[in-house]
N, C-alpha and C positions, 0 to 999 in steps of 0.2 A: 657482533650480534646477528644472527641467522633470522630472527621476527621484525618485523619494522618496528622503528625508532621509535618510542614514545615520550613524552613528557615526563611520565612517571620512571623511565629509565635514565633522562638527564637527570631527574632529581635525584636520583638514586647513587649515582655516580658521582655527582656533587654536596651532600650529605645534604639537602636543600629539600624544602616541600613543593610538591608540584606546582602549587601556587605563586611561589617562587619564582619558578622557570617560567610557568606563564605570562608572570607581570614580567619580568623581565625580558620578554620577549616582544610584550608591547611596549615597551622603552618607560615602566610605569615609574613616574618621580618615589616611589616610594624605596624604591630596588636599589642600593650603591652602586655605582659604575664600575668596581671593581665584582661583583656579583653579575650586573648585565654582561660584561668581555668574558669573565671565566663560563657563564652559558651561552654566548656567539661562540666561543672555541667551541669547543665544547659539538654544539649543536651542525659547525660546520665539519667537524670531524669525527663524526658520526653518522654524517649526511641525514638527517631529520627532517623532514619533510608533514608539515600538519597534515592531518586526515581529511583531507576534502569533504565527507558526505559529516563528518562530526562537525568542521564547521559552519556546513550551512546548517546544521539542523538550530547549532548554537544561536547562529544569525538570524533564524527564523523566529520572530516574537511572539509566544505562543498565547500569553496572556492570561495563564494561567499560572494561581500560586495555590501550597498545601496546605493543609493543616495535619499535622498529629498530633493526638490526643489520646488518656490514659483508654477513658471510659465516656461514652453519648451521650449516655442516660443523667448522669450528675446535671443539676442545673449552671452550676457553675459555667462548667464547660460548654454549655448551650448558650448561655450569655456570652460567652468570649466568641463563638465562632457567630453568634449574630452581630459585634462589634466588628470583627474580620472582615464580616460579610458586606455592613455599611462602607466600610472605608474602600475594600476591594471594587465592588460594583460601580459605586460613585469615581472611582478611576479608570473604568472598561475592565476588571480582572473578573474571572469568572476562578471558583474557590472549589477546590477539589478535597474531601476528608478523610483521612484516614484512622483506624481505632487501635494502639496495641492492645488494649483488655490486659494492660498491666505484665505483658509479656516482653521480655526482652528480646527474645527470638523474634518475636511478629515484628516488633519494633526495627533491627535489624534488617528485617525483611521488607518492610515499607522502604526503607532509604535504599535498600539497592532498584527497590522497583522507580524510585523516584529518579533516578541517575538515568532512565531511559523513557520515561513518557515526557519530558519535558515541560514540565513544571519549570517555571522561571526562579523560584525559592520556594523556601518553607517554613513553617512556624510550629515548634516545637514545644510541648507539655510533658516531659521525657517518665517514663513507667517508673515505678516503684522497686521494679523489680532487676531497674539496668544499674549495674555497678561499673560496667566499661564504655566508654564510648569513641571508642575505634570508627564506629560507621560513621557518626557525628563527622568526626575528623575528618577521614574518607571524602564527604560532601563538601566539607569546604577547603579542603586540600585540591578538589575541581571546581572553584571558585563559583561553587552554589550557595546564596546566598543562604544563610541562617539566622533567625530570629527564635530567641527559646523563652517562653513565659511562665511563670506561677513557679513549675516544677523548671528551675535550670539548671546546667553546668558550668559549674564555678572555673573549672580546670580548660574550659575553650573561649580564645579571645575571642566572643562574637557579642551582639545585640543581644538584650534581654531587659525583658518586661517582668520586675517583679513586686509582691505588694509587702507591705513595713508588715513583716508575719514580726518578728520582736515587739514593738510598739503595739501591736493588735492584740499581742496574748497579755502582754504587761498591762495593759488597761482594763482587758476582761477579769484579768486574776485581782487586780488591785480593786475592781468594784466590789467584786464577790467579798475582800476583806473588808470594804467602806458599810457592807450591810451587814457585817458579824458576822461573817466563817471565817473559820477557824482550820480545820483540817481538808485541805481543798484537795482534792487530786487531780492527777493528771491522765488522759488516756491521750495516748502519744504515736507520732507518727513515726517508720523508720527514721532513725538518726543519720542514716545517709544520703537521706534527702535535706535538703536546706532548707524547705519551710517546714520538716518536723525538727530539726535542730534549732531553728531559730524561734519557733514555736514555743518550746521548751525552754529554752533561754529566756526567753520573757516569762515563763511562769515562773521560773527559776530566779529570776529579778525581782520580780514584784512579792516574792515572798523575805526576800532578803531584805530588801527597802524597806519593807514593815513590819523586822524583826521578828520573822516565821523560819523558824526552823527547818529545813528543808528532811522530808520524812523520804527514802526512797522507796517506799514499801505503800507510798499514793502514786506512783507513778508507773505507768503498764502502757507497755505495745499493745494501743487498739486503736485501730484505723478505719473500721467497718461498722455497720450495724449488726451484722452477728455474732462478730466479735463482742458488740457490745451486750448483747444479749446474752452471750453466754461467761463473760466476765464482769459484768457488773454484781449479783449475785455474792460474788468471791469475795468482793472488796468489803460488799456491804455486812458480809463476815467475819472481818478483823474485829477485836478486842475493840479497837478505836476506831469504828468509820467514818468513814468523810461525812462531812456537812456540806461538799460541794462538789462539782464536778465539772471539769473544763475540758472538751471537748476537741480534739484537733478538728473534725468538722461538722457539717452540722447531722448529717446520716448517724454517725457514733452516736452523737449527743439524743438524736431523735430516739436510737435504739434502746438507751439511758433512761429516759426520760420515761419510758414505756414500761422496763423491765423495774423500774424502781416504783410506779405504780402499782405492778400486778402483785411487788413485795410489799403493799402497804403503806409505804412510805406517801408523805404528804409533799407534793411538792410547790412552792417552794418552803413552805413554812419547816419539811425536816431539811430536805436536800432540794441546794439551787444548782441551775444548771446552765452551763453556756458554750454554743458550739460557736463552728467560724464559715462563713459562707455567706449566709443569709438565703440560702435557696428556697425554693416555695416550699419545702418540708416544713421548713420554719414557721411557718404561719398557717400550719394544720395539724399540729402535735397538740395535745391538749395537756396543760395549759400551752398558749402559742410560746416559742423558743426563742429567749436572748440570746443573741450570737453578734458575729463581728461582721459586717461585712465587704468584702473583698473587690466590690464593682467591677463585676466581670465582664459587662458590656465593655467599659475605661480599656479595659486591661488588651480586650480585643482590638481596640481601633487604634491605641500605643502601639499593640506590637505590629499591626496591618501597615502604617505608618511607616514603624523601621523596615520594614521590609522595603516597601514599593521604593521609599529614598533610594536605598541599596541596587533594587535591581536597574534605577533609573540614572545612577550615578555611578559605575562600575568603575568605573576608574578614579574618582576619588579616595585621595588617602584615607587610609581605612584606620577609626579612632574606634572601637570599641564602645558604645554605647548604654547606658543600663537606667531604665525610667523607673522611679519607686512610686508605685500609687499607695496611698495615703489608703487606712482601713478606716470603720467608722463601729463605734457599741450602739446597737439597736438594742432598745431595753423592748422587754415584754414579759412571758406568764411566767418564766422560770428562775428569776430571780427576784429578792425582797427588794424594798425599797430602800435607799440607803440611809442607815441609822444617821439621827442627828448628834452635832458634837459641841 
């Protein structure tokens, strides 16, 4: 090889992830010893020599850890990175943020930038709109630590913070049938994210459990408030409209609530309604908004938590991690009270 030795050219050589070569280089218990000898050859016969200024920068504690995140403005999200923020500070970390705005590219673009301002780890809420996660990989393939929350990836052994989205829609959908609906719909999040799949799976349960038909002609990609705004209209158009409406979060639900006002509708007495969040939207929509909510501060200092462990224990065998925070049904204006039986 004509460039100097790398890590990622042993690993390349050895069909092995750089991570790999790495631990096996600190003699890590996790590595077989027929994996540590085949990267000493290896490493000696190729004469590889680590990059001095890469390891001091490594060796230097910087103190610092990331956040990325879809979108600032969601309260949600402002609740999590104020739990981050508790747990980091109260440990000396000072909290660096980053936004995709639901972009894959920026997203992308954040984790190469994060491979060189030295960020100790980082905690991830992954865009709506990444279906690959290569860069993901990338980072912890150079033994950067990763925590991923709310929004994660199923397909990378790391730490993650998520909350019971099955158990949270199955209770909202099942109260909505405890007060007399009947035809509930669903506005629904990508299905390639795991908490609109799982989301949906609980509506899709609690309608089964209580011998409801499953209609799929109630169920529509809507994830936004203008989304909602300009698809609620449609629905409320069918031959058979809904008597309810379950919200993947609570912006949709807000937009819902608002658009089905201005069509007259009474709510909740024609159409009840309930998002998932509980952000301060919730408690200014007229009537105030039943929703689930997700305790995003919890969810923050869980995932702040796996992190600092990680960065503070690097050499510990590494078990894959995954904290489920429990949701909770906040009743208020937009659902009935539940029929007696």
């Amino acid at each position: 090889m004509s460039h100097q030795v790398t890590i990622k050219d042993i690993a390349r050589e050895l069909g092995v992830s750089p991570s790999t070569v790495s631990r096996a280089l600190k003699d890590h218990p996790d590595i077989s010893e027929t994996t540590k000898k085949l990267v000493k050859e290896l490493v000696e016969k190729l004469k590889y020599t680590p990059n001095a200024i890469a390891l001091s920068l490594r060796s230097q504690k910087t103190n610092v850890i990331s956040v990325i995140v879809p979108q600032l403005v969601h309260h949600f999200f402002s609740s999590v990175i104020s739990g981050i923020e508790d747990v980091a500070q109260n440990a000396g970390y000072n909290v660096m943020i980053f936004q995709s705005s639901e972009i894959y590219e920026r997203e992308v673009a954040i984790t190469q930038a994060l491979q060189s301002n030295r960020a100790e780890g980082v905690l991830v809420s992954v865009s709506k709109t990444s279906r690959n996660f290569g860069h993901f990989k990338e980072l912890m393939d150079n033994d950067f630590p990763i925590v991923f929350f709310d929004r994660v990836v199923d397909a990378l052994e790391t730490d993650k913070v998520i909350v019971d989205d099955f158990s949270g829609a199955l209770n909202a959908v099942e109260y909505l049938i405890k007060t007399g609906c009947k035809r509930i719909a669903h506005f629904a999040a990508p299905q390639h994210l795991l908490i609109g799949y799982q989301r949906q799976r609980g509506y899709i349960s609690a309608l089964e459990k209580n011998g409801i038909k499953l209609d799929d002609n109630l169920i529509m990609k809507c994830d936004t408030i203008e989304e909602a705004i300009e698809l609620t209209p449609k629905f409320m158009k069918q031959k058979n409209p809904p008597d309810a409406i379950f919200a993947v979060n609570d912006m949709t639900a807000a937009g819902a609530v608002n658009t089905l006002k201005k069509l007259g509708y009474k709510i909740p007495d024609d159409v009840s309604v309930i998002g998932f969040t509980d952000g301060l939207i919730s408690t200014v929509t007229d009537p105030p908004l039943t929703t689930i909510s997700q305790h995003g501060f919890e969810i923050g200092r869980k995932s702040a938590e796996l992190l600092l462990k990680r960065i503070d224990n690097p050499d510990e065998s590494f078990k894959p991690v995954t904290e489920v925070i429990k949701t909770e049904l906040i009743l208020r204006g937009t659902t009935r009270e539940m029929e007696s039986r």
